[in-house]
C-alpha positions as CSV (number, residue, x, y, z in Angstrom):
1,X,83.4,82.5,123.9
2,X,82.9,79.6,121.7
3,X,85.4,79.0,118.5
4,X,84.0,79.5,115.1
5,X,85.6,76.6,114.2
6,X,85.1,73.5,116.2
7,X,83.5,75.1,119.0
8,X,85.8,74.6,121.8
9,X,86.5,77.4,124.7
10,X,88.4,80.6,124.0
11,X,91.0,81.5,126.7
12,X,92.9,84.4,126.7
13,X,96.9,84.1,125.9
14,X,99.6,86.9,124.9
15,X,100.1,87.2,121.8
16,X,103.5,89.3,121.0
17,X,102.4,91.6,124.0
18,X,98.6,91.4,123.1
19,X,95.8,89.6,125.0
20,X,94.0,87.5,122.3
21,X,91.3,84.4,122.6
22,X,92.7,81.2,121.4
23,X,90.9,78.0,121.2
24,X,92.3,75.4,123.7
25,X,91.4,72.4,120.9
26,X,92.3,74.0,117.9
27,X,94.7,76.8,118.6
28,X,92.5,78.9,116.3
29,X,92.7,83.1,117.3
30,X,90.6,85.8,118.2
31,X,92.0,89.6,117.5
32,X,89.5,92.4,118.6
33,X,89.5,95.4,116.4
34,X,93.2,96.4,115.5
35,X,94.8,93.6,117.7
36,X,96.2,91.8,114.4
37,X,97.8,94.8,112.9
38,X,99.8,95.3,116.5
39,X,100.3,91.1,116.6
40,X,101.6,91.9,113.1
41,X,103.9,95.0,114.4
42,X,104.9,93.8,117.5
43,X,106.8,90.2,115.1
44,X,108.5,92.1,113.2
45,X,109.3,95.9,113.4
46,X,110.1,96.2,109.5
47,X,106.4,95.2,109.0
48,X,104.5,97.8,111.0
49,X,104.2,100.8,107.7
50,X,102.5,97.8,105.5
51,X,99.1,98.5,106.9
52,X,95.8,96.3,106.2
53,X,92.3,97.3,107.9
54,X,89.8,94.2,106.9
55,X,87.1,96.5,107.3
56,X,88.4,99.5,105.1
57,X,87.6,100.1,101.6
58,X,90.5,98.1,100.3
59,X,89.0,95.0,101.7
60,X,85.4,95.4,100.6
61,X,86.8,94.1,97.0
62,X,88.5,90.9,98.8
63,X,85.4,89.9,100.6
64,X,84.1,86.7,99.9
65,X,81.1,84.8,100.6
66,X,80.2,83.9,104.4
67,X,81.5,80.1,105.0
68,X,79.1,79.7,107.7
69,X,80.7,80.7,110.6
70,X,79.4,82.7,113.6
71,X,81.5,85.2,115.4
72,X,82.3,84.4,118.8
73,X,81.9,87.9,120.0
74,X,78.7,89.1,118.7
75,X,77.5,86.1,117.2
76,X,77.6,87.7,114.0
77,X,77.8,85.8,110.6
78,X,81.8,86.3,109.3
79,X,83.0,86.7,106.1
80,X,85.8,85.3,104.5
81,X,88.3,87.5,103.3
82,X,91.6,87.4,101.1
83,X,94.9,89.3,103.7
84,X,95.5,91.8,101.5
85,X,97.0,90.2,97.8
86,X,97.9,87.4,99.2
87,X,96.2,83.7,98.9
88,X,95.7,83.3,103.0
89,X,92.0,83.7,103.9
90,X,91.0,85.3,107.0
91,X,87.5,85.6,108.7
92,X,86.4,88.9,109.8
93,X,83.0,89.9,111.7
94,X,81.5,93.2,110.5
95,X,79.2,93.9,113.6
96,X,82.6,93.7,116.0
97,X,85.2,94.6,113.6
98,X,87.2,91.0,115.0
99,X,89.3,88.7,113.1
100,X,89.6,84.9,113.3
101,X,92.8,83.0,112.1
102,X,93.2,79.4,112.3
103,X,96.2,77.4,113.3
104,X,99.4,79.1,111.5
105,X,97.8,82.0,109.6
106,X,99.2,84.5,111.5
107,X,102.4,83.2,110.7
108,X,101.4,82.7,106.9
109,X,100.7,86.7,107.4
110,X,104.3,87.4,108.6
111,X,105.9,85.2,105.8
112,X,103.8,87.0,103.1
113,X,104.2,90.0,104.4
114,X,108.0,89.7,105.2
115,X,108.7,88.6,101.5
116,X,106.6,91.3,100.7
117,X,109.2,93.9,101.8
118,X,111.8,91.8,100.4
119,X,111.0,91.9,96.8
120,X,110.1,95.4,96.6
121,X,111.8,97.5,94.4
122,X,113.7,100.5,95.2
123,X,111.5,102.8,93.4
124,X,108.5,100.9,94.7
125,X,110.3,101.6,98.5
126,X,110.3,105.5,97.0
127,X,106.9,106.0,96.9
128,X,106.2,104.1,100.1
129,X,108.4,106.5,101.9
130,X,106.9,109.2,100.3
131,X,103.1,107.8,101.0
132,X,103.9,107.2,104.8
133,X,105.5,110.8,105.5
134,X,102.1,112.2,103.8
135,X,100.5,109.7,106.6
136,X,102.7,111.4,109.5
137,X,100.6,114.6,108.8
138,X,97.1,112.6,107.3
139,X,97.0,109.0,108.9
140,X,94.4,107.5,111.9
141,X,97.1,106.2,113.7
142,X,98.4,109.0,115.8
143,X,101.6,111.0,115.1
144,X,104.4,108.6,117.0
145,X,102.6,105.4,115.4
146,X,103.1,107.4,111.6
147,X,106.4,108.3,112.5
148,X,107.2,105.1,113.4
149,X,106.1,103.6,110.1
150,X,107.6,106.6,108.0
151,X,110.8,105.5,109.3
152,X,110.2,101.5,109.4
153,X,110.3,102.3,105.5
154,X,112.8,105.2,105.0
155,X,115.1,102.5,106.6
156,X,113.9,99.5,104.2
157,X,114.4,102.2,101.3
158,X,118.3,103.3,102.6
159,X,118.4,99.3,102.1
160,X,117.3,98.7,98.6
161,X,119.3,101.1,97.8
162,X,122.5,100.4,99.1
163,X,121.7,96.7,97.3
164,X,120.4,98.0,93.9
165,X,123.2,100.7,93.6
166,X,126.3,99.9,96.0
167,X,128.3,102.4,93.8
168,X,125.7,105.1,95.5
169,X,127.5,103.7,99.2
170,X,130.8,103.9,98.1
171,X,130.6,107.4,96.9
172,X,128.7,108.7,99.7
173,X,131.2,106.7,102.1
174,X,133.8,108.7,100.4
175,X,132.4,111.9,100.4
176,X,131.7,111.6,104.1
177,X,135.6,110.6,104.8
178,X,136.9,113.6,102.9
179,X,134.6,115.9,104.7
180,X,136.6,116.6,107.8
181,X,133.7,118.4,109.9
182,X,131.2,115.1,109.1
């Protein structure tokens, strides 16, 4: 496979436990369909419930025009396409369902994504938690994977919480000491 990029060789490399394609001049990536969500799980665990499919109906708005390049795949035409709200723009082939990344966006993806979960509110971790147990028993991703996530966020909520309200933690440290059978 050639790279869309500056058309130097592809060679295969792990990627956080995942075999990818990377370009041996200009260290650009190739994920196959669903390889950069598990790249994305597989750096950091807290991430893995903050899903983004670049071929679901969330990213047909985030689309933009094709910059020219071909997929190394299929030989497809990509499209350029905004990672979810953020400014990092990926390319994505539509015939193959791949994604290409240059030189650092994956780790532009983790840092987004990482200050993502961050800022989020407490009653924005609410209905997160409440979204991903409705995925346990709806989502694509199979029941462990939902679980997985479900509690990826429960945890990041039992977080926000103990930061927002701390007087929440002492009282419920409290009631758990004066409970002898706890």
């Amino acid at each position: 496979m050639k790279c869309p990029d500056c058309q130097g060789e592809l060679k295969q490399i792990d990627c956080k436990g995942i075999m990818i394609d990377e370009c041996i001049k200009c260290k650009g990536k190739w994920f196959d369909r669903d390889e950069l969500q598990k790249a994305k799980d597989r750096a950091d665990d807290d991430l893995r419930w903050l899903d983004f499919d670049p071929f679901g109906e969330d990213a047909k708005k985030l689309s933009t025009s094709s910059q020219g390049k071909i997929c190394p795949k299929c030989y497809g035409i990509m499209l350029a396409l905004k990672y979810m709200d953020s400014q990092i723009i990926i390319d994505k082939c539509s015939g193959c369902k791949g994604v290409w990344l240059q030189l650092g966006e994956l780790a532009k993806i983790i840092f987004y994504l990482e200050n993502k979960i961050n800022t989020h509110t407490g009653k924005e971790y609410a209905k997160d938690t409440f979204k991903q147990f409705i995925q346990i028993f709806t989502g694509s991703e199979g029941l462990i994977s939902e679980v997985k996530d479900f509690l990826a966020v429960f945890y990041l909520l039992r977080l926000r919480i103990a930061v927002e309200h701390p007087h929440l933690v002492k009282a419920s440290d409290k009631t758990y000491e004066s409970v002898p059978w706890l």
